[in-house]
N, C-alpha and C positions, 0 to 999 in steps of 0.2 A: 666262167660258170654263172650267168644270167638265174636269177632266182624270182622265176614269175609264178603269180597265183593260178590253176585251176588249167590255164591255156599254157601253151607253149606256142610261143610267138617266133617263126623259124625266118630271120631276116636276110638279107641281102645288102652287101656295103658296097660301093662302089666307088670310084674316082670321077667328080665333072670336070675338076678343075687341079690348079696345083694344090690348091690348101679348101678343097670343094668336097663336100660327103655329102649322098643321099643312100637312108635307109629307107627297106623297103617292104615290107610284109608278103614273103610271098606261100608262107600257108599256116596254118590253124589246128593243133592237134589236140580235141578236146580232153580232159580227162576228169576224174570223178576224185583225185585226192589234190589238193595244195604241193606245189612243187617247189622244193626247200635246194635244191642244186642240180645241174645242169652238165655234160659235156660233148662236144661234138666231136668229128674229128671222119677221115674218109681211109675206108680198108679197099683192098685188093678184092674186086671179082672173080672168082677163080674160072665161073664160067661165061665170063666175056673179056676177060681180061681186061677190066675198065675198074674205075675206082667208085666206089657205093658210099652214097653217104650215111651215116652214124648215128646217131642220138644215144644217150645214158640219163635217165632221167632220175630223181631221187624224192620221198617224200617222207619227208621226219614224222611225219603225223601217224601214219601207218605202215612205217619201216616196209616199205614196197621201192624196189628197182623197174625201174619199165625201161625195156631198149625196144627203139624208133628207127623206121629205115626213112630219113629226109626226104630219097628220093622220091617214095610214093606215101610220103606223111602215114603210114600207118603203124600200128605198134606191134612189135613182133616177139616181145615175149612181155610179160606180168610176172615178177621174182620175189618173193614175201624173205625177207630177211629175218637175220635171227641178231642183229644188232640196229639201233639206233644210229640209221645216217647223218651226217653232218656235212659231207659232201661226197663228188664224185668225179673219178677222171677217166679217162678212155687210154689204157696202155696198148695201141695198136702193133707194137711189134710183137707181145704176147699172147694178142687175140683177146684180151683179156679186160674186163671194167674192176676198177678198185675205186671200194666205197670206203670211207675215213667213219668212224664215231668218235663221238666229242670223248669217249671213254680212253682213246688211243688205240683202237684199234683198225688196222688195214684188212678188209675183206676181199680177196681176189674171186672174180667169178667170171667164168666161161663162156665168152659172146657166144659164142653156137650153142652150145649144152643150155646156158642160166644155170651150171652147177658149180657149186660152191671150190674152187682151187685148193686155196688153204686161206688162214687166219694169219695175221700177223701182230704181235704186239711193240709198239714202240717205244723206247725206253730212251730217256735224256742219258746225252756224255757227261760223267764227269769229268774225264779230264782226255787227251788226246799225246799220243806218240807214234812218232815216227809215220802219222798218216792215220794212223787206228786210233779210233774211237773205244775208247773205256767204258760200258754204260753200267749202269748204276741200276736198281730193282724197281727203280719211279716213274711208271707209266707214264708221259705225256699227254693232257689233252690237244684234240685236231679240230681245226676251227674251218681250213681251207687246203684243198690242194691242191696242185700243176705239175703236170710230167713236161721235161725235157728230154723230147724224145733224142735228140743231138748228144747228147751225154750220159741217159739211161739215168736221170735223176729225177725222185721224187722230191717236189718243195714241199713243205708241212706247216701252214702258218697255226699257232696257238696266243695264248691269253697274251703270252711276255717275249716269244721266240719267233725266229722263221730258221727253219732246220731243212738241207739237206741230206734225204736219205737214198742210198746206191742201190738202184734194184735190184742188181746183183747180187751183191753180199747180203742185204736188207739191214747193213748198217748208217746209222747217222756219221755222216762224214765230215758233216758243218755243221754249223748253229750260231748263229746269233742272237741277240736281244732286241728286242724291239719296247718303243714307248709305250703301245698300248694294244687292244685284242685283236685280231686280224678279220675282219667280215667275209671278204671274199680276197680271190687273189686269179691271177691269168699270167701268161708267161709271154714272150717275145723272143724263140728259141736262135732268129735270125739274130737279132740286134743285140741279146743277152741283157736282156731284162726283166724283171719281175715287175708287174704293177698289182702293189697293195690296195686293197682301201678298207683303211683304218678306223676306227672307233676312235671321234664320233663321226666318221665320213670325211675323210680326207686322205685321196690317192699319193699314194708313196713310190716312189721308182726305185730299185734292189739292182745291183748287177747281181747276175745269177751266179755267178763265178766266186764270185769272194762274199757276197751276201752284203756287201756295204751300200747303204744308205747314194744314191744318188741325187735325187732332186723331192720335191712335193709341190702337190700342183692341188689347189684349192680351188672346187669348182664354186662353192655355195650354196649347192641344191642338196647335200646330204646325199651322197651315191651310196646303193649297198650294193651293187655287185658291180662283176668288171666283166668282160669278155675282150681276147684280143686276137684281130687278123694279125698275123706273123708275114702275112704276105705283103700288105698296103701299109702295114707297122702303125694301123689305128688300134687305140682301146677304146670302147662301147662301153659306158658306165651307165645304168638305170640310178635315176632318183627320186628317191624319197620324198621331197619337200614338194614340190610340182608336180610329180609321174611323168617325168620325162625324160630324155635321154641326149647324155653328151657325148662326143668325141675328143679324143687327145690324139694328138701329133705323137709318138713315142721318138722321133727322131727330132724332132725341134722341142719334145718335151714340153708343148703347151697345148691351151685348148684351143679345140677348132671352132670358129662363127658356122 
């Protein structure tokens, strides 16, 4: 989920080499609100039978959705929300875009229509049996989130947790603790990893399966957001300190020169 100002910068990663990345700018979609979370992701043509690429864009400032079709950079719907976004993700087996509010709540809406699905509110477990989540009346805030489309799992990062919820049931199935608030997060549904990045900027690797703590990898430029090819198993971190942008290896687990 890349969180850039005003523009949406729609890139291209590639392989030159073994441990070689160039990014590439290959188009410009202007817009008139701050864009506060990001998703991509590529659905089924129905009438060409080929795959169409995606955009879900999100703008906290004036609780506006806008969905982008990549391949021809223009915007194809404007969605005025009735909740304060916080992020956003592309459920492509349901057709559907889910926006998070830092309030805890899931808003599913309608790639074709831009009509509202349902609401969902998410509530922390107390305690867990036999597989089932117990939850308790305490709304959760949502800071960040990433679908596993492999396992039909939504991640939920917040202030102190990263929580697995099953889109299925729409219960929290997992949860962990975490040391500090989640900024952004992306997923690596091949390799089965989460990559965090953490307040005050420092990327964290999750197995996605058990939610345990894997490695962390300290770039130094203060990253606030992440985006990962699942296919070349790079993560794209933007940062803060320079306005620039790193690469991580998610299979060697370091950063790329």
């Amino acid at each position: 989920m890349k969180r850039l100002l005003l523009i949406i910068a729609l890139t291209l990663l590639w392989a030159t080499s073994a441990f070689s990345y160039e990014i590439q700018v290959i188009g410009n979609i202007t817009l008139t609100d701050k864009i506060s979370g990001i998703s991509t992701s590529q659905l089924p043509n129905l009438s060409t039978s080929q795959l169409s690429g995606i955009a879900a864009a999100i703008s906290s400032e004036t609780n506006t959705l806008y969905l982008i079709d990549t391949n021809s950079n223009a915007i194809t719907k404007k969605i005025s929300l009735d909740i304060i976004p916080s992020d956003v993700a592309i459920d492509a087996k349901r057709n559907a875009v889910i926006v998070s509010s830092s309030e805890g709540v899931l808003q599913y809406i309608d790639l074709e229509t831009g009509s509202v699905i349902k609401t969902v509110s998410v509530k922390r477990h107390s305690d867990q049996t036999n597989g089932h989540s117990e939850l308790d009346s305490e709304s959760t805030n949502i800071h960040s989130i990433a679908i596993n489309p492999q396992n039909d799992l939504l991640y939920i990062g917040n202030s102190n947790s990263l929580m697995a919820l099953d889109l299925n049931t729409e219960n929290i199935i997992k949860e962990a603790s975490i040391s500090n608030p989640v900024i952004d997060m992306d997923i690596d549904s091949n390799l089965g990893y989460l990559a965090l990045v953490l307040s005050p900027g420092i990327v964290h690797l999750y197995n996605s399966e058990t939610l345990e703590p894997i490695t962390e990898i300290n770039t130094g430029k203060n990253p606030s957001a992440v985006a990962v090819n699942p296919s070349t198993h790079i993560a794209v971190l933007t940062n803060n300190l320079d306005n620039s942008i790193s690469n991580i290896s998610l299979q060697e687990k370091a950063l790329l020169d």
